[in-house]
Each structure stands twice: as C-alpha cells, then as structure tokens.
C-alpha positions in Angstrom: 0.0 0.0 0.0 2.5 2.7 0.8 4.3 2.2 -2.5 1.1 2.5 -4.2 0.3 5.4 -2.9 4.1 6.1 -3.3 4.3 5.7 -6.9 0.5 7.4 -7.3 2.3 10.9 -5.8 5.0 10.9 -7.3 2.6 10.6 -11.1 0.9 13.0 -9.9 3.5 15.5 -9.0 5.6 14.6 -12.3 2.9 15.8 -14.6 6.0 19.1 -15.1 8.2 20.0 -17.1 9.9 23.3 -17.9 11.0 25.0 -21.2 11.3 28.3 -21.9 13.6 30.7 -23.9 16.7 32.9 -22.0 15.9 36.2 -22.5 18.4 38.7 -23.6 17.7 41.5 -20.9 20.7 41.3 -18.5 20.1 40.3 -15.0 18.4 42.0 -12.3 18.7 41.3 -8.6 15.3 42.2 -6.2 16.3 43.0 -2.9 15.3 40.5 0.2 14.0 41.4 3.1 16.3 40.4 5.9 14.8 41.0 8.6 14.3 37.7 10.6 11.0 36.3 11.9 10.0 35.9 14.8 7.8 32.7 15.1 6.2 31.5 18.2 6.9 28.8 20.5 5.5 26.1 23.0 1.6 24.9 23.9 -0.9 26.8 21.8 -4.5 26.6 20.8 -4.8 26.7 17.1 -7.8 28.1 16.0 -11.7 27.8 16.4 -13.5 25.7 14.5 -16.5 26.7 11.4 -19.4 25.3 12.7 -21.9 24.1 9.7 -25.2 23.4 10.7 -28.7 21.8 9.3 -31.7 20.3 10.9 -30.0 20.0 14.7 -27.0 18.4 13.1 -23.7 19.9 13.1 -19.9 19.8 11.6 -17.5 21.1 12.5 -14.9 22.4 10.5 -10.7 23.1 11.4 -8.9 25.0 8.8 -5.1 24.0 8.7 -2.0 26.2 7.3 1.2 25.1 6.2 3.9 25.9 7.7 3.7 26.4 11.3 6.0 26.9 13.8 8.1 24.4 14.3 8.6 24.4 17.8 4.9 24.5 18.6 3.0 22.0 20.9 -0.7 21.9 19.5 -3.1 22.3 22.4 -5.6 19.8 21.1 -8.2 19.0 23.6 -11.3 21.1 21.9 -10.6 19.3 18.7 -10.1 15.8 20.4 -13.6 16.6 22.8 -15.6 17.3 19.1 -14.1 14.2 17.4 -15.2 11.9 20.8 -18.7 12.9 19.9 -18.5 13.1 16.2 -19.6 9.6 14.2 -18.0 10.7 10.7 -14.2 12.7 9.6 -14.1 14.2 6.6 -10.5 14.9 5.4 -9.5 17.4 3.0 -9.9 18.0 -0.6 -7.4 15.5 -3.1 -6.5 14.4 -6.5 -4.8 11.2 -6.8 -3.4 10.2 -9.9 -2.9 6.1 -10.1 -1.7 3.7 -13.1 -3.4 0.5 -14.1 0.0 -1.5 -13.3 0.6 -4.1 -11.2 2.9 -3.8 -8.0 6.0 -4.9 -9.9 4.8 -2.6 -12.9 4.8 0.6 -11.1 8.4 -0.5 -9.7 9.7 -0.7 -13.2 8.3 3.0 -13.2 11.0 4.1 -10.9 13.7 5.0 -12.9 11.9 7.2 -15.3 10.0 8.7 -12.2 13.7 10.1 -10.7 14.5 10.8 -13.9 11.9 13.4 -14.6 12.9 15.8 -12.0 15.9 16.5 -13.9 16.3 18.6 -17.0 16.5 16.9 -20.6 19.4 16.5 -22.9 22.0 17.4 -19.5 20.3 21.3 -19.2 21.1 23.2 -16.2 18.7 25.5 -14.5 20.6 28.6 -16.2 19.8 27.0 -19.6 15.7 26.6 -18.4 15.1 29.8 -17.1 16.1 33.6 -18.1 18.9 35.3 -16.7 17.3 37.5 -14.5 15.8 34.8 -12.8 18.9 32.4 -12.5 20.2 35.8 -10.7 17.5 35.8 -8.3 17.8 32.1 -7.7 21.5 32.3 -7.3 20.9 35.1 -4.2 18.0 32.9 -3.1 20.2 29.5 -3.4 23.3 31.0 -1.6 21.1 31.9 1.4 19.2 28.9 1.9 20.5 26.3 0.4 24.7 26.7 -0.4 26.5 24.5 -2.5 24.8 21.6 -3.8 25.3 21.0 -7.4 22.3 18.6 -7.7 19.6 21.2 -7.3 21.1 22.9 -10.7 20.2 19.7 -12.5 16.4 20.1 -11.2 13.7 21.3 -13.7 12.8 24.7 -12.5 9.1 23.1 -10.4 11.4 21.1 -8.6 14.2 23.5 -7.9 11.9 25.6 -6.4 10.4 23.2 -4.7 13.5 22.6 -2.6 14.3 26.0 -2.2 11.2 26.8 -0.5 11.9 23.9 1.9 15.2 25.0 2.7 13.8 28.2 3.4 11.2 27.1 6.0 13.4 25.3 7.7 15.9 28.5 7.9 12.6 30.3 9.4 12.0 28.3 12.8 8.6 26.8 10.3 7.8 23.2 9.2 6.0 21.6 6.7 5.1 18.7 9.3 1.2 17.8 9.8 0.7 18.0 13.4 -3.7 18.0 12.8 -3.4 14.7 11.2 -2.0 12.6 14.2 -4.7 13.8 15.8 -7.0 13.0 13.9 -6.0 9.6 13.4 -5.8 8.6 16.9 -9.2 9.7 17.4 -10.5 7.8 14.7 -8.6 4.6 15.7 -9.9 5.2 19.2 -13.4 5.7 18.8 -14.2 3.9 15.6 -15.5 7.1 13.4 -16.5 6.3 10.2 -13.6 8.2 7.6 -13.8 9.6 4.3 -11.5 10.6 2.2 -13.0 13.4 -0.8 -10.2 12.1 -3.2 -11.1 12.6 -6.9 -9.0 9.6 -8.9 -7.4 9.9 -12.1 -5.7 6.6 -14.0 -3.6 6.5 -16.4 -4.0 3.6 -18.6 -0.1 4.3 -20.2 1.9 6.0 -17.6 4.9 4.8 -19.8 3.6 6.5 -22.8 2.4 9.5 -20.4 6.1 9.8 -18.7 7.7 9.4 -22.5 5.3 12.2 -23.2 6.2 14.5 -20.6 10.1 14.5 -21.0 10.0 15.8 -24.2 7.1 18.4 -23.6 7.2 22.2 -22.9 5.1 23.1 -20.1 6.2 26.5 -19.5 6.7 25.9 -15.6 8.5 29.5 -15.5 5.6 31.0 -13.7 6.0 29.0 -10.9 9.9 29.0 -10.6 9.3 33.2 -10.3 6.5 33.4 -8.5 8.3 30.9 -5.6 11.4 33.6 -6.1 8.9 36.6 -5.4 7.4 34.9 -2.8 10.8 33.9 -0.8 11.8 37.5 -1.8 9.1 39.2 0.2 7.1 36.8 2.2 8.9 34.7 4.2 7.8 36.8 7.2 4.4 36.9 6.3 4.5 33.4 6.4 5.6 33.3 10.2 3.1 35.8 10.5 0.3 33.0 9.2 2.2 30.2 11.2 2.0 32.4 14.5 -1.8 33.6 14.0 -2.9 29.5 13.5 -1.0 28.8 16.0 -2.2 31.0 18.8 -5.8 30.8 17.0 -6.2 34.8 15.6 -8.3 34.1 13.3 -8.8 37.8 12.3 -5.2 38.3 11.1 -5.0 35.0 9.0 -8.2 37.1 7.6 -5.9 40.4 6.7 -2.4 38.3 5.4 -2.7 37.1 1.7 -1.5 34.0 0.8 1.0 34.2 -1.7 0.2 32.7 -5.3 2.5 30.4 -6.0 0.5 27.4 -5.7 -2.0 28.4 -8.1 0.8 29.5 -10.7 2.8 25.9 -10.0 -0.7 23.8 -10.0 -1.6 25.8 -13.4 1.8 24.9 -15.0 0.9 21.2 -13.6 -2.4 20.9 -15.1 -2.7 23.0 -18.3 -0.4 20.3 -19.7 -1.3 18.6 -23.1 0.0 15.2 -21.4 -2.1 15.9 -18.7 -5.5 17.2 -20.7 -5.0 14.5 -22.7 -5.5 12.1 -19.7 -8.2 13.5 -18.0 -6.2 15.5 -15.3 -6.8 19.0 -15.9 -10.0 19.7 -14.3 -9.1 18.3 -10.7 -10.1 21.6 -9.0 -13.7 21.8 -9.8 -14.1 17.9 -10.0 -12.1 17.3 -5.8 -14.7 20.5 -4.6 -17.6 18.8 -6.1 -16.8 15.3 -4.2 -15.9 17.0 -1.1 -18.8 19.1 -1.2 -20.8 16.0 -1.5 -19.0 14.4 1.1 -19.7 16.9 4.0 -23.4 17.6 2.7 -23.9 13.8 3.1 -22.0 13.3 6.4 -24.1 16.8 7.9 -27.4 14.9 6.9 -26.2 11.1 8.7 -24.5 12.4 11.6 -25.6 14.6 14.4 -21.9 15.7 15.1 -19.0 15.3 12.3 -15.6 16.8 11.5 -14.2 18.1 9.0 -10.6 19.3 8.0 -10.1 22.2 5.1 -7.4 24.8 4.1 -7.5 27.9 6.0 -7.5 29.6 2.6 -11.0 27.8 1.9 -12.6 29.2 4.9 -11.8 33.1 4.9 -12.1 33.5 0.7 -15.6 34.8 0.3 -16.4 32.3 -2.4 -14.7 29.2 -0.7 -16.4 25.5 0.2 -18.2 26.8 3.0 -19.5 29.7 0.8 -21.3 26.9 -1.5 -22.4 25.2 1.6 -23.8 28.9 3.1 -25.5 28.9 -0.1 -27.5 25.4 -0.3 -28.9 26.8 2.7 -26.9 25.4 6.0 -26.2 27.7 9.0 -22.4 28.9 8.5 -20.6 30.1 12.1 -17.3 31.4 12.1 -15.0 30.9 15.8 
C-alpha cells in the first residue's frame, strides 16, 4: 500500500516539465527582506473551529495552514472533545493520480519517475530559465541552500520546490502535519467512520504518459518566479500565518494574503497537453464537487462530524463553506 500510494504521488507530481527561452535583458537582482522572523513557541491553541449546521445536526470544520512553527506543541483538547462525539471525519480536498500496473509494474516505473525531476538533454537551470531569474535564484540559493550541485540539474518546479523547503526550515517553520495525528488517533480510538474526498485519475499508459512528458514544454517558469517573489518578500508573512494558526487569531489570517504560487505551479501542472489528454486538468472543480458532497452527506447522517479544510477555503468569500452557506446550511465562524 505505501508504494502504491508512493508511486501514485510521485505521477501525480511529475505531470511538469519546464521550457522556456533565455531572455536577452541582463540580469536583475530584487532586494530580500532580511529581517528575521519571529515565530512562536511552546503549547498553543490553534484556532476555532466553522461550525456548519442543518436540521439539529452539526460539523465542525478546522482549517489547517502550512507551515507552522516548528517548535509549537498543539493544544488539542477542543478538537479531540468534538471528534469523541463526532460519528464521521471528513478529510481534506485531493486528487490522486494512479496507473493501471501491477505492483511490480509501477516498480519498473522508478527509474523514469527520478529521472523526470531532472532537466532533458543534460540542461542546467541557467539553460531553463532567463537570466534575470537564474540571478534571483542564485541570491536565493546561496542563502538557503549553499553549495549543492544537484539542485542545478532540477527542472525549475522542482528547484523551487526545494528551495522553499530549505527556506522554512531557515525560518523556525515546518512543513510537518501535526492535525493529522490527531486526527488519526481519534479515529482509531473511537471507531468514526472516515472519508477521504479524493477525486481519482488513471492513467492507462503512464509509460507512454512519462515518455510524453520528457519531451514536452510546459512552461513551468511561472511558478519558478512566483516561488522567487514569494521567498523574496514573504517569508515573514509566512511566520506571521504560522504564529496567528498557532495562537488561534483568526482575524489576522483574515488580513495576510496568501502568496500565489500554488496556483501559478498547479496551473503549470495541469494546463499540460499530457495531462489534458489524460483527464487530469479539471481536478479543482471535480475534488470540490466530491468534497462538497461528502460533508453535505456526512451533515445529513450524523448529528456531530468533523471536518478538516485549508485555512485559505474558509476566509475566501467564495470558498467551500460559501457553497455550503448557499445550499442553505447555518455557517458560524470561531
């Protein structure tokens, strides 16, 4: 099971590539903010939870953010109290992409799958993105990562994707679940029924779909410079977010944006012609669909459930629990 859902990751996340032409404008260097943050420590609440209501019965909801401190102890007991009475968990939102292998087909897999996160033909990263980027990245590299010669083989999605957990980790933050563990114990301990919203995808010629995507263009620039802008300028905001979860100010997670890098790297993921082609490139409408269904049928079987979201799909004003304000259940904010 855990290379299954191994292998299915690492399909999904390899559904990247990155082409794009150097420019000829020479290099300029943004400045970064140095200042370092300061980012909480030791037993905190977390936030309230969204309550969603209908006919007496009741979810609750917890928005998570990611990362948080990393030094936090998560004061869990309101959470654990609601889960002790709650007869059904429903996780977050999720796309899984999965092959129609065997176990020892998806092994022979591997090699292509490491192989992907590097450039074709031998490129560097200077050859995949344009100069005044590299020069960014070279700033950004030297401050959170140093010397490692590896990252420069890395197609851009993936060099950024290391960068921004070097950087984290710089910041006193972690990408670590801690909600999760919770969650899990509770379910083991009470027997609640779980469900998992996943929207599944198969590919039915991942060799043919890996072939495909070495030698395709996706254009993954957006996302290498819009993780540069965000390391650039929001590092502290993001120990802002961490520190408001953490000690549960709700209000202030309302007033910090969230950066946009995620949409610009899941765009470069999705708007793929390998991935069109395979039926992958409408995963956001089709995973809020099934987890909207998921909580409107849990709400109507249970008289107490939980629910897990991202804090970004709580506090936008068109969001999952703005669809669910809509179909006419009682929304409550903490």
């Amino acid at each position: 099971m855990r290379s299954r859902k191994m292998i299915g990751l690492m399909l999904g996340y390899v559904l990247a590539t990155a082409a794009s032409a150097n420019e000829a404008a020479a290099p300029t260097i943004r400045p970064i903010r140095d200042e370092a943050p300061i980012v909480v420590t030791g037993a905190l609440p977390g936030p309230g939870m969204w309550k969603v209501s209908r006919n007496g019965h009741v979810m609750h909801v917890l928005g998570t953010v990611s990362p948080l401190p990393k030094r936090m102890e998560w004061i869990s007991r309101d959470v654990e109290r609601v889960l002790a009475q709650s007869g059904e968990v429903v996780f977050g939102p999720g796309y899984v992409v999965d092959t129609d292998l065997g176990f020892f087909g998806k092994l022979s897999l591997l090699p292509s799958l490491i192989g992907v996160r590097k450039n074709p033909d031998g490129k560097l990263l200077r050859d995949m993105v344009s100069p005044e980027s590299y020069a960014r990245w070279l700033v950004l590299k030297q401050r959170y990562i140093g010397r490692d010669g590896d990252v420069e083989k890395m197609r851009p999605i993936f060099a950024a994707n290391e960068l921004y957990e070097a950087a984290i980790e710089d910041s006193g933050l972690t990408g670590k679940r801690i909600v999760s563990p919770v969650i899990e114990a509770a379910i083991k301990e009470h027997g609640i029924k779980r469900t998992d919203p996943k929207v599944k995808a198969t590919l039915k010629n991942p060799k043919a779909a890996l072939k495909e995507f070495r030698s395709e263009p996706l254009g993954d620039r957006e996302c290498f410079d819009k993780m540069l802008a965000n390391l650039e300028t929001d590092v502290t905001r993001m120990a802002e977010r961490a520190n408001a979860w953490a000690v549960g100010d709700v209000d202030s997670l309302r007033n910090l944006p969230l950066g946009d890098q995620y949409q610009a790297c899941q765009k470069a993921l999705t708007q793929a012609s390998v991935a069109q082609k395979n039926g992958l490139g409408n995963y956001e409408a089709e995973v809020r669909v099934a987890w909207l269904s998921a909580a409107e049928n849990a709400i109507a079987n249970n008289a107490v459930s939980f629910a897990v979201l991202p804090m970004s799909e709580l506090l936008k004003p068109d969001g999952y629990l703005a669809d669910l304000e809509a179909r006419g259940y009682l929304v409550e904010a903490p």
